[in-house]
ZAMARGU-4260 file (C-alpha; in steps of 0.2 Angstrom, whole numbers, plus 5000, padded with zeros to 4 digits):
<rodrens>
0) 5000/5000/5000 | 5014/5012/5004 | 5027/5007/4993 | 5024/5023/4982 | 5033/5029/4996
5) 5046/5022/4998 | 5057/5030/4983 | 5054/5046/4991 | 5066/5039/5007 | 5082/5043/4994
10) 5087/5061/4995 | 5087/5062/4978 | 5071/5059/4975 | 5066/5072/4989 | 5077/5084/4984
15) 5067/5084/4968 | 5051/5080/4974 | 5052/5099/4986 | 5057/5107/4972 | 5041/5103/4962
20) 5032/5108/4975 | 5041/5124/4981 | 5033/5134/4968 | 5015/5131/4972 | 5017/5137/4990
25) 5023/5150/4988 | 5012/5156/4974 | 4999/5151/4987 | 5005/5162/5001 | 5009/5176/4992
30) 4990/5177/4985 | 4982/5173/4999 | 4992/5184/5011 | 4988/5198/4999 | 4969/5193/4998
35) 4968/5192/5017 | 4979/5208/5023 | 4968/5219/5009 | 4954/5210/5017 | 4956/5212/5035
40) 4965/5226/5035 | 4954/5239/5023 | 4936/5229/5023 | 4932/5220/5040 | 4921/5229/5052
45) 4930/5236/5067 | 4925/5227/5083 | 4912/5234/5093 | 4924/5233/5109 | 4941/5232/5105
50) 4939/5244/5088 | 4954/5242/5075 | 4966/5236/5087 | 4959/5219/5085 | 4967/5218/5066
55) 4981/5213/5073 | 4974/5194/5074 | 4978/5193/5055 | 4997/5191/5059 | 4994/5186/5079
60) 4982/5171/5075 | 4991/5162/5061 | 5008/5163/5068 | 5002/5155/5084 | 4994/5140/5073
65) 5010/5137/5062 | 5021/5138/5077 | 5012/5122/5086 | 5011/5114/5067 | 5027/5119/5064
70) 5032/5108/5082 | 5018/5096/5077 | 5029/5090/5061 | 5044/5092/5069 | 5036/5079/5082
75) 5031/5066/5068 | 5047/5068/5058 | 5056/5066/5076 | 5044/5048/5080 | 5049/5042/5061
80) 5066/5044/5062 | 5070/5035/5079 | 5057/5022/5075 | 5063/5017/5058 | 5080/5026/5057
85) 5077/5039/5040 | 5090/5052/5041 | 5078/5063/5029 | 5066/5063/5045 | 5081/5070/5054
90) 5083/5085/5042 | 5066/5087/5043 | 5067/5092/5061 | 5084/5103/5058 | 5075/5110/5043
95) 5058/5117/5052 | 5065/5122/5069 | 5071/5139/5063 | 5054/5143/5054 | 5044/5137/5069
100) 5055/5148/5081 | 5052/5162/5069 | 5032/5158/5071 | 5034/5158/5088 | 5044/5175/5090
105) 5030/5181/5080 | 5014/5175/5090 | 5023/5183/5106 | 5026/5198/5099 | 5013/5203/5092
110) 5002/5196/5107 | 5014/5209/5118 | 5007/5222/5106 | 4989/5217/5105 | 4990/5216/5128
115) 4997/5233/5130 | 4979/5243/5124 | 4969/5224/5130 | 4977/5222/5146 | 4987/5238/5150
120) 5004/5228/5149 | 5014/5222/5136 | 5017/5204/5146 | 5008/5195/5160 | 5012/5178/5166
125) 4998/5171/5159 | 4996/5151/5156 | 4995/5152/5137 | 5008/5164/5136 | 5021/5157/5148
130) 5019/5142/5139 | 5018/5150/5120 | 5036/5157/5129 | 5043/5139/5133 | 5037/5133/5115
135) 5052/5147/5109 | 5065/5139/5123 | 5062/5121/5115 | 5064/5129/5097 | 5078/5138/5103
140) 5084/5122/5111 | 5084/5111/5098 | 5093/5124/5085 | 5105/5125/5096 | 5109/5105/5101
145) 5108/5102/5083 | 5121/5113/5080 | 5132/5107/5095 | 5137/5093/5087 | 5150/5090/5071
150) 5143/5075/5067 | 5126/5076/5062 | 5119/5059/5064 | 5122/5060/5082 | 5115/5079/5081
155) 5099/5073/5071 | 5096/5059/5083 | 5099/5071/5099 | 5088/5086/5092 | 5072/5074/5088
160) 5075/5064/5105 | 5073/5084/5112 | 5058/5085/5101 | 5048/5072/5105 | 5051/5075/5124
165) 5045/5095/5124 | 5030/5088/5112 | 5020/5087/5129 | 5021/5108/5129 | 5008/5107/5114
170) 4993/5101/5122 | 4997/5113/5138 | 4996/5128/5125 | 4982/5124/5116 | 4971/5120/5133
175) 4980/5131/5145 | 4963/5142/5143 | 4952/5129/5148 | 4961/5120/5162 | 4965/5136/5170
180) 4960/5157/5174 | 4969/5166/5160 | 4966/5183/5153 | 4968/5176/5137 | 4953/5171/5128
185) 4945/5156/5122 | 4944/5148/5108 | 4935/5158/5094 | 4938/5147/5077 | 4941/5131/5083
190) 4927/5127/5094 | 4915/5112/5089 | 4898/5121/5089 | 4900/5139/5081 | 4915/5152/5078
195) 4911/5166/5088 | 4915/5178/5076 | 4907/5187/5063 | 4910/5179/5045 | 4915/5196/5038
200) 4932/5194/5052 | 4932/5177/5050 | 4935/5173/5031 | 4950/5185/5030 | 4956/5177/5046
205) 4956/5160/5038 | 4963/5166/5021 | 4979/5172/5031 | 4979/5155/5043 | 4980/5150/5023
210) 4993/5159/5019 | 5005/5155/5035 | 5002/5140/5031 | 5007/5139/5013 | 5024/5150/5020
215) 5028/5137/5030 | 5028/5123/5018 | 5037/5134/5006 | 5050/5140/5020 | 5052/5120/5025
220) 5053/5114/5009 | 5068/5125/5005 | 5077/5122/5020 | 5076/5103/5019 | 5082/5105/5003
225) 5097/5113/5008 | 5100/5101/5022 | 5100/5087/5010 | 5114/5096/4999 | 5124/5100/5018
230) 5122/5082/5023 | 5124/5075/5004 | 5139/5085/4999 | 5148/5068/4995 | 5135/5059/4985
235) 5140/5059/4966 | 5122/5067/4961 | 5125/5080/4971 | 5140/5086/4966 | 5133/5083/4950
240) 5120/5096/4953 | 5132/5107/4958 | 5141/5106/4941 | 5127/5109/4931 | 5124/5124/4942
245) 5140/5130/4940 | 5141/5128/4921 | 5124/5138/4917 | 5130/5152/4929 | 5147/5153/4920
250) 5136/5152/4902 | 5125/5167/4910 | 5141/5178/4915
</rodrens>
């Protein structure tokens, strides 16, 4: 059932296969981001009680998201490759943890901006934000013990052994505004019975959850592809590929 798979565990193949897909991402993200900032920022209805400083959900919202889906793949890419030992996994998990940090950095930021006129302080020790904060440690973590290390099958094994351990920090996020008294608020577009908000905020809102999303792809893709050429320097296709590249630059100058 899976063996259509399984050519796509060569880095070759891969390597190929993101760059296919690389251009449809980003086309994707770039119109959608468009569609959604022009929409939420120029035609959605400000809100009756926060007024227009409520836009900043646009950027605050999706970042949040693709920061835990960001950890999410990280998480499964981290499972596969200490169960069945696929060093493409492992780049996976060196690939996305910069993009996922960035996510993260941007979800507290611009939550910092949105609580100053909200709560009158740019940061509280709030549940979802202390542990939106440690999310950014783990990231950061990770980077950084990946990077610690020369050889990099024993730095891909340590990073998605770190993964898979701060993967408990996800589920604490996401329902730290159910299990305890927060100042941030609920769910709004995730809960099971209605969004509580108004169609006209919430279509914009789920263009740019789009859009970030499609970024990230694009983003991942790109850095696993050049992890693959880091960690494939040897292989004869890549230095192949690096020929060819060379050549069509020369014939250009």
């Amino acid at each position: 059932m899976w063996k259509w798979l399984h050519p796509y565990a060569k880095s070759e193949k891969s390597y190929a296969l993101s760059g296919k897909l690389m251009p449809w991402f980003l086309v994707t993200a770039v119109i959608t981001f468009v569609v959604g900032m022009v929409w939420g920022l120029a035609f959605a209805p400000a809100d009756y009680q926060q007024g227009d400083s409520f836009r900043i959900i646009y950027i605050h919202v999706p970042a949040a998201m693709m920061a835990m889906a960001a950890y999410s793949t990280m998480a499964i890419a981290a499972f596969i490759a200490l169960v069945w030992q696929i060093r493409l996994a492992e780049m996976t998990v060196a690939a996305t943890a910069p993009i996922g940090a960035v996510y993260t950095f941007i979800a507290l930021f611009t939550g910092a901006a949105w609580g100053k006129p909200m709560w009158g302080a740019w940061w509280v020790w709030d549940a979802r934000l202390t542990s939106e904060l440690i999310l950014l440690f783990v990231y950061l973590g990770i980077i950084a013990l990946y990077n610690a290390f020369s050889d990099k099958v024993l730095a891909g094994r340590a990073a998605s052994i770190l993964t898979l351990v701060g993967v408990i920090n996800l589920p604490i996020i996401h329902f730290s505004v159910v299990w305890w008294n927060t100042l941030h608020q609920g769910a709004t577009i995730t809960k099971f019975d209605k969004p509580s908000m108004d169609t006209a905020m919430l279509y914009p809102l789920l263009i740019m959850i789009i859009s970030f999303a499609a970024f990230l792809g694009f983003m991942s893709l790109y850095r696993f592809r050049n992890e693959i050429l880091h960690r494939e320097s040897h292989r004869p296709w890549v230095i192949s590929l690096v020929q060819q590249s060379s050549t069509q630059i020369n014939k250009r100058g």
